[in-house]
C-alpha positions as CSV (number, residue, x, y, z in Angstrom):
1,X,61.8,-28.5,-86.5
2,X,64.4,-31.1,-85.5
3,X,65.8,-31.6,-82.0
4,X,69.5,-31.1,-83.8
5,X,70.3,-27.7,-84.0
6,X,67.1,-26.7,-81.6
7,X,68.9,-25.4,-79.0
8,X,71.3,-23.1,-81.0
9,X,68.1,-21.8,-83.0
10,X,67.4,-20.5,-79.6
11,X,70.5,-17.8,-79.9
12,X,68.7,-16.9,-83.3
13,X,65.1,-16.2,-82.2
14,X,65.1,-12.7,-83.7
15,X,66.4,-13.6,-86.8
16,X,65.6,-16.0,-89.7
17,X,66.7,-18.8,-89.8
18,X,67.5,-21.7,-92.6
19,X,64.7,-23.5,-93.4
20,X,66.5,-27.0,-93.8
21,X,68.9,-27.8,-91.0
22,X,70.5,-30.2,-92.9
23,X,72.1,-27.8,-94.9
24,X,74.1,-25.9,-91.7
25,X,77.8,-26.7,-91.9
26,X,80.6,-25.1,-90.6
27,X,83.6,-24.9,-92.9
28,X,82.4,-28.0,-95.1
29,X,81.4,-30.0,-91.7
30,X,77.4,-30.4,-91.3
31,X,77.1,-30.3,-87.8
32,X,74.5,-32.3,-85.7
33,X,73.8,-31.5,-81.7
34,X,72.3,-34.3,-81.5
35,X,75.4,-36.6,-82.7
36,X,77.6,-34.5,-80.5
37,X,75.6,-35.2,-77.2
38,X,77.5,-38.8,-77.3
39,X,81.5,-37.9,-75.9
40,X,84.3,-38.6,-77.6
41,X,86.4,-40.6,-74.8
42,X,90.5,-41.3,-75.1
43,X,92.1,-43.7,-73.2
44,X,94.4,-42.9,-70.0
45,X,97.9,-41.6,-70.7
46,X,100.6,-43.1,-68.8
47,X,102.9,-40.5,-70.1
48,X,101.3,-37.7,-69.4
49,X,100.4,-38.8,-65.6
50,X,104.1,-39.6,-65.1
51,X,104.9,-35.9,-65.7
52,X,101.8,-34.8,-63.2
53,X,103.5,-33.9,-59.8
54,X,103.5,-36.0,-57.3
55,X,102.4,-33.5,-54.4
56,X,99.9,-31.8,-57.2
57,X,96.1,-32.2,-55.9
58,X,93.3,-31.6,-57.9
59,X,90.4,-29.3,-56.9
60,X,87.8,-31.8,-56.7
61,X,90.0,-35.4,-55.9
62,X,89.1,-37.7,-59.0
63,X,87.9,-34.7,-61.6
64,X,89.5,-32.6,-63.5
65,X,87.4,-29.1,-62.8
66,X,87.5,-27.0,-65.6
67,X,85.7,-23.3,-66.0
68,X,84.2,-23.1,-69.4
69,X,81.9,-19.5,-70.3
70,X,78.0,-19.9,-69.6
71,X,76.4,-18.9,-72.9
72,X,75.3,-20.5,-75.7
73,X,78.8,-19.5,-78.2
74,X,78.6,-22.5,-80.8
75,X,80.4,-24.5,-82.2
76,X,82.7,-23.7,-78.5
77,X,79.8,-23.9,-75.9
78,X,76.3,-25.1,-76.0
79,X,73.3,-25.7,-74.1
80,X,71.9,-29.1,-74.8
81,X,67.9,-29.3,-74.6
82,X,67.9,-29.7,-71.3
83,X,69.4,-26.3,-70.4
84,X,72.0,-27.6,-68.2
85,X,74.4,-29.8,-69.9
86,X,77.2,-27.9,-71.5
87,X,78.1,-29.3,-74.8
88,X,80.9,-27.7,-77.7
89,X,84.5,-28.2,-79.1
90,X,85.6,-26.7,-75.6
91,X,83.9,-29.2,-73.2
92,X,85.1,-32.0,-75.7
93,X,88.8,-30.7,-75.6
94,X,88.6,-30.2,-71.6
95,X,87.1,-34.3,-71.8
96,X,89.8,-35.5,-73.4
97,X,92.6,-34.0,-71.2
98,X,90.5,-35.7,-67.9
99,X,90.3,-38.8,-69.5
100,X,94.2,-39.0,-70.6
101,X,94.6,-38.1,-67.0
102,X,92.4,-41.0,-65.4
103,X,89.8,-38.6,-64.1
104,X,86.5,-37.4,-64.3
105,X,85.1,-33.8,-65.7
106,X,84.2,-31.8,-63.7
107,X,82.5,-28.9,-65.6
108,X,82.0,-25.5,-64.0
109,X,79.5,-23.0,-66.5
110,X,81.4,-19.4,-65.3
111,X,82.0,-16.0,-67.1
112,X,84.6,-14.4,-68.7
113,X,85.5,-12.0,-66.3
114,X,85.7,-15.1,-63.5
115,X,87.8,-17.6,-64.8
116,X,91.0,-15.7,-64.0
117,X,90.5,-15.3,-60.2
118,X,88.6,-18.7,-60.5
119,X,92.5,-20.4,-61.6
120,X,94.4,-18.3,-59.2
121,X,92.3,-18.9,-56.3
122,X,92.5,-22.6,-57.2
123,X,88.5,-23.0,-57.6
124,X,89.1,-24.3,-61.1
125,X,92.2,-26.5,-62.1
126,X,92.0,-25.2,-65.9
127,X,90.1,-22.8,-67.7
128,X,89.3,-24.1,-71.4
129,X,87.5,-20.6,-72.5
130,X,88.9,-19.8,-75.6
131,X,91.9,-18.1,-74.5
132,X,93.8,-16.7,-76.3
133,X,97.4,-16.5,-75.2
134,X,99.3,-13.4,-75.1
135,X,102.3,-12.3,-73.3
136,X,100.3,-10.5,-70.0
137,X,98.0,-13.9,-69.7
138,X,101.4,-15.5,-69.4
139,X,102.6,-13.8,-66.7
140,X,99.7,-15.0,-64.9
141,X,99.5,-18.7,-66.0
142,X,100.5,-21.4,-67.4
143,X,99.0,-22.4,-70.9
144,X,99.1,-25.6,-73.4
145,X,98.1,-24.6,-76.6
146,X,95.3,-26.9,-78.4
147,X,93.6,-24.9,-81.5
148,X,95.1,-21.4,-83.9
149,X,93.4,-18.5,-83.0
150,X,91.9,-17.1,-85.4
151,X,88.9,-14.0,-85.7
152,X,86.2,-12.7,-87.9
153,X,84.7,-9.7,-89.2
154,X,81.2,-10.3,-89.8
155,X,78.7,-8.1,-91.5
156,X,74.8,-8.1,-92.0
157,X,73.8,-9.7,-95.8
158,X,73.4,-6.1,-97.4
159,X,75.9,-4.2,-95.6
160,X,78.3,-2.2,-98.7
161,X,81.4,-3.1,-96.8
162,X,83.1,-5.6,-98.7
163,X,86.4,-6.2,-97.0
164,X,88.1,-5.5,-93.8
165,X,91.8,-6.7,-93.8
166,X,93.8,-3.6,-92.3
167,X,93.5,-1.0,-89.8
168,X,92.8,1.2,-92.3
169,X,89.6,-0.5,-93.0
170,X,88.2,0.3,-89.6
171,X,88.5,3.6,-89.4
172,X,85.1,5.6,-88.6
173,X,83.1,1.8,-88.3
174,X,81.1,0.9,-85.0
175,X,81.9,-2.5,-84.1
176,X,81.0,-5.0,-82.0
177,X,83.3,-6.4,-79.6
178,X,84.0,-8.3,-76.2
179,X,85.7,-6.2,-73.7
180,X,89.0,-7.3,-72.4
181,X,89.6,-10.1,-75.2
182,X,92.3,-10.1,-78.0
183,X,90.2,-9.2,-80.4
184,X,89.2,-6.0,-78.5
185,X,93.9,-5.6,-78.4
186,X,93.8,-5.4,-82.4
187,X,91.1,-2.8,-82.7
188,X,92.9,-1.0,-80.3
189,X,96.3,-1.3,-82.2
190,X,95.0,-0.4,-85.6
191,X,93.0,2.8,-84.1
192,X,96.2,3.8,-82.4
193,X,98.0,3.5,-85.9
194,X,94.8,5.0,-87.7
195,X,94.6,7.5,-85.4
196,X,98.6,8.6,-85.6
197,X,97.8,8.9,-89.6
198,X,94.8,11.3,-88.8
199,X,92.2,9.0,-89.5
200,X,88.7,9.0,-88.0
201,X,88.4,6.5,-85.0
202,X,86.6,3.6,-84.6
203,X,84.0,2.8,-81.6
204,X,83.5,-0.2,-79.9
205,X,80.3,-1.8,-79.4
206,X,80.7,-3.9,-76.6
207,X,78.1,-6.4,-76.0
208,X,77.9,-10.5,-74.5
209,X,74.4,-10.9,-74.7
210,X,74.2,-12.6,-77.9
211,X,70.6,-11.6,-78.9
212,X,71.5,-8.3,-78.2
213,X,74.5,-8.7,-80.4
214,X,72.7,-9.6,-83.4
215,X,69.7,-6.8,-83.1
216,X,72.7,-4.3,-82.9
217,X,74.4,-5.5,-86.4
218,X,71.2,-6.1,-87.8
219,X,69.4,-3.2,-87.2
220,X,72.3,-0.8,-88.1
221,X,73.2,0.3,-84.9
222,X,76.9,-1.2,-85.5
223,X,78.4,-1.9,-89.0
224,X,80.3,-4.9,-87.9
225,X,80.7,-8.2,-85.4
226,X,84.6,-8.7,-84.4
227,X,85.1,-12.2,-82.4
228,X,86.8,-15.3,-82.9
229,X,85.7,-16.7,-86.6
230,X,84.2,-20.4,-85.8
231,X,81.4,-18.5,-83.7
232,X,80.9,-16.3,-86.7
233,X,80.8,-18.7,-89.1
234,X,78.3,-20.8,-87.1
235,X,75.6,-17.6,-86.9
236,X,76.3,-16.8,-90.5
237,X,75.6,-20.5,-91.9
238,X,72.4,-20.6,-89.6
239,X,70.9,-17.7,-90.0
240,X,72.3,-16.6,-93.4
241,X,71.9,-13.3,-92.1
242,X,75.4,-12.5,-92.1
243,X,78.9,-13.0,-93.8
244,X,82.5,-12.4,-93.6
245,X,84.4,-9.6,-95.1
246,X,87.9,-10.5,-93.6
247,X,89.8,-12.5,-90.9
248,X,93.2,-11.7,-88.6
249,X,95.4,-14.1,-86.4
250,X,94.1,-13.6,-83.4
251,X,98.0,-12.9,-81.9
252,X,98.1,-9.9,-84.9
253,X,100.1,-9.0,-86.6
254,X,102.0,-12.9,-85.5
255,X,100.2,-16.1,-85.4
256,X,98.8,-16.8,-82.1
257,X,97.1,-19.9,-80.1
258,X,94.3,-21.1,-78.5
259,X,95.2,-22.4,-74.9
260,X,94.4,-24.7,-71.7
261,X,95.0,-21.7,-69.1
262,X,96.3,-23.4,-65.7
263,X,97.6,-22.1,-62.3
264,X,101.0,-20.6,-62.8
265,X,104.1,-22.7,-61.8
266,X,101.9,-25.7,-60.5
267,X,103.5,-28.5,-62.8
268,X,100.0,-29.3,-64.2
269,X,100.6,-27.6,-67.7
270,X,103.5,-30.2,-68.4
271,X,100.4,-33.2,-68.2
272,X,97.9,-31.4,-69.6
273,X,100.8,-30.6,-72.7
274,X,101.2,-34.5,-73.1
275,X,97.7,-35.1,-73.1
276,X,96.7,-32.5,-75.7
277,X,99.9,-34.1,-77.8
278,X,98.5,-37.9,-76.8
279,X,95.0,-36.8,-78.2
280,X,96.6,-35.1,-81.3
281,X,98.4,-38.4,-82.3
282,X,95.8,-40.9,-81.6
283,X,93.1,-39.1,-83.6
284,X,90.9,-38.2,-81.0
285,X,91.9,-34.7,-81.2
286,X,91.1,-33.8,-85.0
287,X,87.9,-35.9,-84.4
288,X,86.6,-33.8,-81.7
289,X,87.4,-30.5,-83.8
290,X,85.9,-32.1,-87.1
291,X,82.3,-32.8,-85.6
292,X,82.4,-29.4,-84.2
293,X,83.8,-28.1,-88.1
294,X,86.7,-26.3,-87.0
295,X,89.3,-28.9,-88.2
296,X,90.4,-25.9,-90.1
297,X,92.0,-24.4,-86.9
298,X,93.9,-27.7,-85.8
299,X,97.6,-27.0,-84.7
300,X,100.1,-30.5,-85.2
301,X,101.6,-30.4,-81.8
302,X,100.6,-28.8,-78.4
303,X,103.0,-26.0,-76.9
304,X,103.8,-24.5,-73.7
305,X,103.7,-20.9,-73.2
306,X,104.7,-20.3,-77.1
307,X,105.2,-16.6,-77.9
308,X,101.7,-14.9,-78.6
309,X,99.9,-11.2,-78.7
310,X,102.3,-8.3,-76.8
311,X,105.5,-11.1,-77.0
C-alpha cells in the first residue's frame, strides 16, 4: 500500500477498503496526502492588516493560534504519518489567513466541546472547526464565513433506504449524530414537526469515535450517518461501504455557512474577513479547497456574521 492515503486507511481498519487508491476522489478530485503535506502559502495582505486593531494582540506574538478538532475527519483534518502533524482543508484555510496576516500558524489539536471556552478565554485567537454559524454561535462570536455548509445522510451499501430529503423521511430511523452540532438542530426540528403529525420519533446515535461510528452503521445497530457531507463523501469513496441517500443546507430550511469563529467584539473578524476575500481573489482559496475536493462548497465572497440556523 501507498504512503498517500495511509493514514486515513487508518480510520477504516474495520472495514474494506478500495483496492486501488488511485481511484479515491472526492467529488471528481483524486486526492493525494502525500501532495497535500506541501502548504499552499499566500502572500501578506496589506489590506487586511490595515483593518487589524492597533491595540489587538495575538495569543502567541508572531502566530496566529488557531483550535482545529483532534481526529482524523478527512478531507477537514488529518493526521499525517507521523501522528502529529495536522493536515486538511481546515489547517490549509487557517494557513492562509496567518500568512495574509504576516504571521506564523500556530495550530492547537482540541475538541469540539473546547474550542468555545478556548476563544472566550483567549487561549485560541480563531477556531477553524467547521463551524457552522447559526444565530446563538453569534451571540457568542464573531465569524467570517469561508465554505457552504452543507450535510449528508449516509447509509451502508445494502441498506433499502433510498432517500432521505424531509423530516418525514426520518421518522422511526436510528441515526448517527454529533451532539451539540447543527446537524444534531435539524433532526431535532423535523422530529418536532414529525412528532406534531403523530409520527414515530427518531433516536439519535451519538458517537465521535469514528471507528465506532462505522461498526454502528455497519453492523445495523443505526440505519443512518448524519454529518457534514465532504466527510461522508470521503468514507464512502474509500471504503465503498457506504453512500448517500440525501443532503440538507446545513442552516435548514435557509442556506447557511461555514465560518472562522473569533473572540466577540475584538476587531480581528474584520482582517481575518479581508484575508478570506484576498485568498478568494488571488486563487489560493479555490486551490486549497480543490486538492482537498470540496471546490463544490466554495462561496464567492467571505461575510461577516451573515444570517444562518435559528436567524
Amino acid at each position: 500500500m501507498k504512503k498517500t492515503l495511509s493514514v486515513a486507511l487508518l480510520l477504516f481498519a474495520t472495514c474494506p477498503v478500495l483496492a486501488d487508491e488511485n481511484a479515491v476522489s472526492l467529488n471528481g478530485q483524486p486526492i493525494s496526502l502525500e501532495a497535500n503535506k506541501q502548504p499552499v502559502d499566500t502572500p501578506e495582505n496589506p489590506a487586511a492588516l490595515a483593518v487589524l486593531p492597533k491595540d489587538f494582540h495575538f495569543v502567541k506574538p508572531g502566530y496566529f493560534t488557531v483550535a482545529v478538532l483532534a481526529h482524523n475527519s478527512p478531507p477537514l483534518f488529518v493526521y499525517a504519518d507521523d501522528n502529529k502533524t495536522l493536515l486538511g482543508s481546515e489547517v490549509d484555510m487557517a494557513r492562509l489567513i496567518a500568512d495574509s496576516l504576516g504571521l506564523k500558524l500556530n495550530i492547537v489539536p482540541t475538541s469540539w466541546e473546547d474550542w468555545p471556552l478556548g476563544v472566550i478565554a483567549g487561549k485560541y485567537d480563531a477556531a477553524i472547526t467547521n463551524v457552522t454559524v447559526t444565530n446563538a454561535r453569534k451571540a457568542k462570536f464573531d465569524f467570517a464565513t469561508y465554505r457552504r455548509d452543507t450535510l449528508g445522510f449516509y447509509v451502508k451499501k445494502d441498506s433499502p433506504i433510498t432517500s432521505i430529503s424531509k423530516p418525514e423521511d426520518i421518522a422511526g430511523l436510528r441515526i448517527i449524530v454529533t451532539s451539540g452540532t447543527n446537524q444534531e438542530a435539524v433532526l431535532l426540528a423535523w422530529d418536532k414537526q414529525n412528532q406534531a403529525k403523530g409520527l414515530k420519533p427518531f433516536t439519535p446515535v451519538y458517537s465521535r469515535d469514528e471507528a465506532m461510528l462505522n461498526l454502528t452503521l455497519q453492523s445495523g445497530r443505526a440505519d443512518a450517518y448524519f454529518g457534514p457531507n465532504v466527510i461522508g463523501a470521503w468514507k464512502a469513496a474509500l471504503t465503498g461501504t457506504t453512500h448517500r441517500v440525501g443532503s440538507v443546507a446545513g442552516g435548514w430550511p435557509k442556506t447557511a455557512h461555514i465560518g472562522a469563529a473569533v473572540k466577540k467584539d475584538s476587531g480581528l473578524v474584520n482582517a481575518v474577513n479581508v484575508a478570506l476575500n484576498g485568498v478568494i481573489e488571488n486563487g489560493d482559496y479555490l486551490k486549497v479547497l480543490n486538492r482537498w475536493g470540496e471546490g463544490i462548497e466554495k462561496i464567492d465572497r467571505s461575510e461577516i456574521n451573515p444570517p444562518g440556523l435559528g436567524d
